[in-house]
TIROVEX-277346 format. One line per field, with one value per residue (C-alpha): x, z, y; residue number from 1. Coordinates in steps of 0.02 Angstrom, whole numbers, plus 50000, padded with zeros to 5 digits. Example, Ala and Ser with C-alpha at 12.3 -4.5 7.8 and 13.67 -1.06 7.14 Angstrom:
% residues 2
xx = 50615,50684
zz = 50390,50357
yy = 49775,49947
n = 1,2
***
This chain:
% residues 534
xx = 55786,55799,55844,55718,55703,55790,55694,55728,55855,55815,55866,56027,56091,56238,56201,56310,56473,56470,56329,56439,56583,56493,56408,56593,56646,56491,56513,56707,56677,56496,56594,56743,56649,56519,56678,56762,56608,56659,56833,56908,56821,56944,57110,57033,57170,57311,57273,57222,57395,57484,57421,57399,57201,57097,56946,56815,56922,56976,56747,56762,56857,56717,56580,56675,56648,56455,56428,56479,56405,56217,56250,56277,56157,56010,56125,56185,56049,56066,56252,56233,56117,56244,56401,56340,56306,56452,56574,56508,56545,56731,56759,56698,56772,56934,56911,56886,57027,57131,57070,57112,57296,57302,57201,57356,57474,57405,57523,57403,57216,57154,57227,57156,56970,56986,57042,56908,56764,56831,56830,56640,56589,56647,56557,56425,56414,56437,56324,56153,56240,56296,56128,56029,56166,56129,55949,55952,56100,55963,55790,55638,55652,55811,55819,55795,55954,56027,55963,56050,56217,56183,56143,56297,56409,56310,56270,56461,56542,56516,56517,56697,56762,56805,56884,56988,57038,57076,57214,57286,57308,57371,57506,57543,57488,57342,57389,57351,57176,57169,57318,57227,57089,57229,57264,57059,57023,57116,57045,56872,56911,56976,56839,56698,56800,56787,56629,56512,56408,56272,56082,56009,55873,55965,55947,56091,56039,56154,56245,56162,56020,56078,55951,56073,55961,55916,56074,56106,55984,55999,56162,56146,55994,56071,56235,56176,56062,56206,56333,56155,56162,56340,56386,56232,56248,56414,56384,56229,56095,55978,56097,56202,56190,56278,56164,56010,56055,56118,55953,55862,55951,55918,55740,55686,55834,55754,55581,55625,55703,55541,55442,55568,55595,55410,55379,55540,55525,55706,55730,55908,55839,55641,55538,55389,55455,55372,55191,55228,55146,55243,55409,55373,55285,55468,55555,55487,55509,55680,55721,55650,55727,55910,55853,55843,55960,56106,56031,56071,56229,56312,56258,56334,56520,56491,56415,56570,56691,56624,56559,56623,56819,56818,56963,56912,56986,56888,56714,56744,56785,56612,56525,56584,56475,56327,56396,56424,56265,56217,56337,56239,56068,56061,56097,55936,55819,55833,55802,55618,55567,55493,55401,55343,55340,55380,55250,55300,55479,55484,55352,55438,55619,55533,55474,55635,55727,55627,55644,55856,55834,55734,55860,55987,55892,55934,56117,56225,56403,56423,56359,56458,56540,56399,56279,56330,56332,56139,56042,56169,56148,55954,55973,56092,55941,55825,55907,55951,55750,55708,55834,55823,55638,55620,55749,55671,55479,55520,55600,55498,55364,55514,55531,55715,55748,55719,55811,55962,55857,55724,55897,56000,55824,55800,55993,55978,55831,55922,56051,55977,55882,56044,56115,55952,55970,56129,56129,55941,56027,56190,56083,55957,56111,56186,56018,55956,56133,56120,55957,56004,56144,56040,55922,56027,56142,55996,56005,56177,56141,56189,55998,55963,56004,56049,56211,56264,56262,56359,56477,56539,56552,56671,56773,56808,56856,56981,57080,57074,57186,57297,57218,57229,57103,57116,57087,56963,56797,56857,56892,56734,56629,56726,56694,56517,56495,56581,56455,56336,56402,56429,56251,56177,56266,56200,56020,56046,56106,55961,55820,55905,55886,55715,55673,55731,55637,55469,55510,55509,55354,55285,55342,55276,55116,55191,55232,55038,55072,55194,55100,55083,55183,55071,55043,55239,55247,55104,55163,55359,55238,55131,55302,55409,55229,55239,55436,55412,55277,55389
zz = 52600,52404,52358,52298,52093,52011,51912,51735,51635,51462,51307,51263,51430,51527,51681,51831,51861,51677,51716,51863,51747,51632,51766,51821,51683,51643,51814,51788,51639,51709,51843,51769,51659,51780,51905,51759,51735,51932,51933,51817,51942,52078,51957,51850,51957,51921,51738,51716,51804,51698,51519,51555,51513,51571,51697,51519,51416,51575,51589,51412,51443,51586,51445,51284,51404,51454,51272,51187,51328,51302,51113,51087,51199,51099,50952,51042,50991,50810,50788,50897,50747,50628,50701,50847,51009,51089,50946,50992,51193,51150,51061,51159,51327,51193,51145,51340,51383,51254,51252,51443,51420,51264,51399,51520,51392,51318,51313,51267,51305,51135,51137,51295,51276,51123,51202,51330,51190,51126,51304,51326,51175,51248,51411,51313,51210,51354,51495,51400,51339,51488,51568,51422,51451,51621,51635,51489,51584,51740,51757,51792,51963,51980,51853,52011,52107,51921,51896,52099,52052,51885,52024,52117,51976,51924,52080,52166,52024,52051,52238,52227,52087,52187,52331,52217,52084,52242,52315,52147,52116,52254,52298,52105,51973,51870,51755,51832,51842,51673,51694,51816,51688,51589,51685,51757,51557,51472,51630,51586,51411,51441,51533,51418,51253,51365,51420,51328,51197,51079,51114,50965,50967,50911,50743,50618,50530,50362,50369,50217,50316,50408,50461,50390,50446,50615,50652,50623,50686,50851,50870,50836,50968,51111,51087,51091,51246,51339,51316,51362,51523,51562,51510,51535,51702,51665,51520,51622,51524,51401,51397,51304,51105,51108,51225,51213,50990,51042,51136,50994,50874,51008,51036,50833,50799,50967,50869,50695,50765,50843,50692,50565,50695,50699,50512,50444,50403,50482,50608,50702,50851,50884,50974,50963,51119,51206,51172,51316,51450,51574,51515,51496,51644,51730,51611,51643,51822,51790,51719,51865,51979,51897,51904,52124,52127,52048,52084,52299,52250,52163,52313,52461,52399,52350,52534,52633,52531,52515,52701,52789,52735,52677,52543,52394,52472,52637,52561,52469,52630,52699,52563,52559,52700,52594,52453,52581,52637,52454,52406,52560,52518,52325,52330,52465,52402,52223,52338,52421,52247,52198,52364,52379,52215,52125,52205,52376,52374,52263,52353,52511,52445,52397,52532,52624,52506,52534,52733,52715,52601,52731,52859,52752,52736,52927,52881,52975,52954,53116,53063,53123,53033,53122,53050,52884,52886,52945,52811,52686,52770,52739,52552,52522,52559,52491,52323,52320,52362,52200,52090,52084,52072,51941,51831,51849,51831,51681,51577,51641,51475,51345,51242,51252,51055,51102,51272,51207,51116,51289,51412,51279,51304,51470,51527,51403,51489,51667,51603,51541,51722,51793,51667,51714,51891,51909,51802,51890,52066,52013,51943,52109,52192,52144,52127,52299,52382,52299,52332,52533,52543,52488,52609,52778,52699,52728,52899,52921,52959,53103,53145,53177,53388,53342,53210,53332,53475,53369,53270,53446,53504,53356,53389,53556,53529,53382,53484,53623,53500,53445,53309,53301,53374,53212,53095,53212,53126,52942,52971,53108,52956,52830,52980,52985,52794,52785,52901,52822,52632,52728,52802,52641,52574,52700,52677,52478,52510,52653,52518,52377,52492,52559,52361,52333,52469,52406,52242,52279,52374,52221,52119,52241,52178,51988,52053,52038,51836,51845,51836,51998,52057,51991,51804,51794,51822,51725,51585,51602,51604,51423,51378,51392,51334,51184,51158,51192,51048,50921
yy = 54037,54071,54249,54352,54364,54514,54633,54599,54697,54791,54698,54707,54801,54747,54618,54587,54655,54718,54832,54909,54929,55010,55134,55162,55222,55317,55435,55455,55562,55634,55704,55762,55857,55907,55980,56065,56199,56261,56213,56370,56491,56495,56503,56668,56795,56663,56640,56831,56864,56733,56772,56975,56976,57099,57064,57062,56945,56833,56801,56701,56571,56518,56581,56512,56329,56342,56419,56272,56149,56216,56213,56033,55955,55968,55901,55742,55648,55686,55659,55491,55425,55475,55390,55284,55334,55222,55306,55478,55437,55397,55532,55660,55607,55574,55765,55839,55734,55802,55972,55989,55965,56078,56224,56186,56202,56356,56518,56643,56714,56656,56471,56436,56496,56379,56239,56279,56290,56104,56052,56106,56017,55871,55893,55935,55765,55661,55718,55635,55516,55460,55494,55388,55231,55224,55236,55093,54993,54948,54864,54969,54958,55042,55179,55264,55244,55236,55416,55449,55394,55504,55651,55618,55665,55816,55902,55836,55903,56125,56069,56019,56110,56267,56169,56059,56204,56320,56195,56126,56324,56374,56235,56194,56310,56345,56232,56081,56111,56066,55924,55834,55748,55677,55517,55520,55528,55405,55269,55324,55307,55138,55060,55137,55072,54895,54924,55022,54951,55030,54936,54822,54945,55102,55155,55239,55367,55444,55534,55651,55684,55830,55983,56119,56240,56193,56166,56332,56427,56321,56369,56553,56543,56452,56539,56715,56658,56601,56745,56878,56758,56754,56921,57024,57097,57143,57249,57336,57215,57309,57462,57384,57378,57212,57129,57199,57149,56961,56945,56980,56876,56749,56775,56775,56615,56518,56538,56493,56347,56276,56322,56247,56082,56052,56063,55979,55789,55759,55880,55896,55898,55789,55929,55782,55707,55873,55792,55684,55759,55666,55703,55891,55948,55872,55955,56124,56089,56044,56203,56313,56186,56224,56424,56399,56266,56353,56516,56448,56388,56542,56629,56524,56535,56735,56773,56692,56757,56923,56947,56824,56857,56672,56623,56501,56370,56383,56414,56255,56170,56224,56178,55992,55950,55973,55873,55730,55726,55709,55563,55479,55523,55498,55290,55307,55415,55279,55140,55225,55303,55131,55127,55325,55395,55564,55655,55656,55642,55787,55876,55842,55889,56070,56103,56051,56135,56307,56290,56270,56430,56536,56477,56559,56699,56734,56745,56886,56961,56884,56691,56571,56391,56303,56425,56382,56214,56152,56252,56149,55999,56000,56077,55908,55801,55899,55916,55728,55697,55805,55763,55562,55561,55714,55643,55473,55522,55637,55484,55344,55361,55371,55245,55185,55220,55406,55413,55508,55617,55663,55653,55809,55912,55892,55911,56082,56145,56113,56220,56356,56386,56374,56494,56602,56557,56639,56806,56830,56812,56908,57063,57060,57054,57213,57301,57278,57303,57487,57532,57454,57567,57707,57691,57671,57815,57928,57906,57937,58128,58235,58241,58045,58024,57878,57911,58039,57906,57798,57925,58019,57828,57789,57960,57927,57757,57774,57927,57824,57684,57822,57899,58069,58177,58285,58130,58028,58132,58078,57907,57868,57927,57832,57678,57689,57702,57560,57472,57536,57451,57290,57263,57330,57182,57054,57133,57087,56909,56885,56954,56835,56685,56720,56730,56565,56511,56562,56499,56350,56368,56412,56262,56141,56126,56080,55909,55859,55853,55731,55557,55466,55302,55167,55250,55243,55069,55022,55119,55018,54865,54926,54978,54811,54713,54779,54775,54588,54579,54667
n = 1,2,3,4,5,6,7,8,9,10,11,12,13,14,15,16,17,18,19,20,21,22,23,24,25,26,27,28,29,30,31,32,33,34,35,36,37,38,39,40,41,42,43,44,45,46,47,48,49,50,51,52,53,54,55,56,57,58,59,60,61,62,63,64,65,66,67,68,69,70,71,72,73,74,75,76,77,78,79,80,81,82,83,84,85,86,87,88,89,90,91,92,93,94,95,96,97,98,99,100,101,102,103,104,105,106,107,108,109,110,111,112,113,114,115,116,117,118,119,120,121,122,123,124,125,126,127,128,129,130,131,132,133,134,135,136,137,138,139,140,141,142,143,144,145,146,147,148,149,150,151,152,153,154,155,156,157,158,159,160,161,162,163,164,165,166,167,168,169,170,171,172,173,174,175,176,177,178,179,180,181,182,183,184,185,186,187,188,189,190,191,192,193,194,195,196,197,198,199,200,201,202,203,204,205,206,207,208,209,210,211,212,213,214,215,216,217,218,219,220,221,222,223,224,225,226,227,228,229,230,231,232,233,234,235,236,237,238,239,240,241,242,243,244,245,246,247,248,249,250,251,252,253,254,255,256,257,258,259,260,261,262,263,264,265,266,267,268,269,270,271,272,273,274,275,276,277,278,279,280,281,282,283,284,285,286,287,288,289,290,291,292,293,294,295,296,297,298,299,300,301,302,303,304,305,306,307,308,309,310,311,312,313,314,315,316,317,318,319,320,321,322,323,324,325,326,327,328,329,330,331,332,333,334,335,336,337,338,339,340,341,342,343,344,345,346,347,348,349,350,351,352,353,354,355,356,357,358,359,360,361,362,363,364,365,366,367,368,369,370,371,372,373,374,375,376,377,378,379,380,381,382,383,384,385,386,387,388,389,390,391,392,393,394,395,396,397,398,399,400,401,402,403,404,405,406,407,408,409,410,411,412,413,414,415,416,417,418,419,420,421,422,423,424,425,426,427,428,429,430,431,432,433,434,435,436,437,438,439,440,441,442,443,444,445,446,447,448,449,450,451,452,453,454,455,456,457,458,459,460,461,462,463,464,465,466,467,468,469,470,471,472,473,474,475,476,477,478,479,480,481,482,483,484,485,486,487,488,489,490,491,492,493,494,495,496,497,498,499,500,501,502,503,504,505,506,507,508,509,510,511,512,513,514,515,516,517,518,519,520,521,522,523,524,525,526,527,528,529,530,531,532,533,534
***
């Protein structure tokens, strides 16, 4: 029996084995970038330690990264047209590579945050790159599993990071977190310098032609946006000068920007692309995807380590199960988009995604490992449902010579919810732990039966381990306070998760403006009809 006919590739995209190659080397640097935004978390104390920063200055060498990251990603396109997109691939995964060994090498604060900036424009450069050559590098029929094997890298990536910083940290030195992309760099630059070619399709643009001013202003916007986010809840938000003056600058550059891109004859960065419905509407979702995505996984590592007396290392290790089931579920859920659609498996993944998030919601200072894992178990199908088919739906209507261009924005606007995601959750956080702890302190009073019960129990029972009868008052109060902080804390966590939870109940019904199955195909049909006529 004859094998079935294989869809047809794009013009000029790698076939075969090539193709495979060329995806290899794609993910390599996808991931290493993608692990290197989670990876410095762990190895803070050690460098803080090391170098003799305080806890403020240690924060920017994490910020100095995600600033420059969100700042070049609307600019990739741009700079592509100016020196090739293939050119711009090698040299950025050239500059991370390099940059990384110059952050292990560094002997003070200041050299390492800007070795650490460098390194973030590099992951900045290549994740829509990377994203544009592989939806371009397979047929129609399976962008899909092209966009899962995309997902793998990006949502693997802060899922290891912790776990794989944590042990190179503590059984080498913080160093090496940094070291280790030297020899995983210069293969991935190998095999895309084999590998990686630029389409017939793709036009140069010269070099001349360069939006000075939206340039500018987009980097003065997205900058300023990014330190509010990263730094905000640190410096107390809005009652700070600095903050509440960076996100103004932000808010009245972020504008200008848009006006001055839409009016411009050469803009820096083609805001057009938004007039496809399509393409925005998953966008958008995107974004408020990235705020509960992220949002869920800040707060899983913070809740075990915090309450559950979990070390880095060990909330890693219970996170990996999650990141399993993705690596599984991804390579799947490309293979049944063709046959179900966006609709569905998206709709289907939020709701999944909103029932592992009320599950967590039920979390105690008493949950077990097996707690843990099940809610993450459903979340790692869930977010491998949404992520393949939103990535894929959002790009289907984009014609090819604009992918880079539509892959920057919508990597940016994934981003910045996750940026959002996580100072939102960090601030509610704090906020509702207070007010928590304010409320069961009230009833820590000698007229509540129930303290009494409880404080005469906690007497009794510390003098009867040797504590002396003299000291047993002071430290059964100083007990129960202490109870009283820690379940304030799971109550916080528990209303964070349940939040989540409804939000994406809320989102669900978005997934009716993305187009359905059958316009998709008929519009890669229209599209590759009228490629063949040119």
């Amino acid at each position: 029996m004859a094998a079935p006919p294989t869809a047809p590739a794009m013009e000029g995209a790698p076939t075969g084995m090539e193709r495979w190659l060329v995806t290899t080397a794609i993910i390599i640097g996808t991931l290493m970038g993608a692990i290197d935004m989670s990876i410095i978390n762990v190895a803070l104390p050690a460098i803080r330690s090391s170098l003799g920063a305080t806890l403020t200055e240690i924060s920017w060498v994490a910020t100095g990264y995600l600033v420059a990251v969100v700042v070049v990603l609307p600019l990739t396109a741009w700079l592509a047209a100016v020196v090739g997109r293939r050119n711009l691939y090698l040299a950025a995964l050239a500059l991370f590579t390099l940059s990384s060994v110059a952050c292990g090498l560094s002997t003070s604060l200041p050299m390492l945050i800007f070795f650490r900036i460098v390194q973030g424009i590099g992951a900045g450069f290549m994740q829509p790159i990377a994203m544009a050559i592989l939806r371009e590098s397979f047929p129609p029929a399976e962008q899909a599993m092209a966009m899962g094997l995309f997902g793998i890298a990006i949502l693997l990536g802060p899922a290891i990071g912790p776990t794989l910083g944590g042990w190179l940290t503590d059984n080498y030195s913080w160093p090496w977190i940094f070291f280790i992309n030297l020899p995983i760099g210069l293969v991935a630059m190998f095999m895309a310098s084999e590998f990686v070619t630029d389409p017939p399709y793709l036009r140069r643009q010269r070099a001349s032609d360069v939006d000075y001013l939206g340039v500018l202003l987009l980097t003065v916007g997205l900058s300023s946006l990014q330190i509010v986010l990263s730094e905000g809840q640190s410096n107390d938000w809005f009652e700070s000068p600095v903050i509440t003056g960076l996100a103004l600058l932000s808010a009245l550059t972020v504008a200008g920007f848009v006006a001055w891109e839409l009016r411009t004859k050469k803009p820096a960065v083609d805001l057009s692309i938004m007039a496809n419905a399509s393409y925005t509407s998953g966008t958008l979702l995107g974004g408020m995807l990235g705020l509960a995505l992220f949002g869920s996984m800040f707060l899983m590592p913070l809740f075990m380590q915090e309450l559950l007396g979990y070390d880095a290392t060990q909330s890693g290790i219970a996170m990996l199960p999650r990141s399993l089931v993705m690596m599984i579920a991804m390579p799947v859920a490309g293979r049944i988009y063709n046959r179900v659609g966006p609709r569905l498996m998206i709709g289907t993944g939020l709701l999944l995604s909103a029932f592992a998030a009320f599950e967590m919601g039920r979390f105690t200072a008493d949950t077990s490992y097996a707690g843990l894992i099940m809610p993450q178990l459903w979340q790692g199908v869930a977010f491998s449902l949404i992520f393949v088919s939103l990535s894929t739906a959002a790009l289907a209507r984009v014609e090819r010579h604009r992918m880079t261009n539509a892959t920057a924005l919508y990597n940016l606007i994934r981003q910045l919810g996750g940026s959002f995601g996580i100072a939102i959750f960090a601030t509610l956080l704090e906020k509702r732990q207070a007010v928590g702890a304010t409320t069961l302190m009230a009833h820590l009073n000698p007229y509540n039966a129930q303290f009494v019960t409880r404080y005469q129990a906690a007497v009794h029972g510390l003098i009867a381990r040797g504590v002396p009868a003299a000291l047993a008052p002071r430290k059964a109060l100083a007990l129960l306070n202490g109870l009283a902080q820690r379940q304030a804390a799971v109550m916080s966590f528990e209303y964070a998760f349940m939040l989540i939870g409804v939000l994406f109940v809320i989102i669900t019904p978005l997934v009716l403006l993305l187009r359905s199955h059958n316009d998709h195909m008929k519009a890669e049909a229209r599209a590759r009809a009228a490629e063949a006529e040119v």
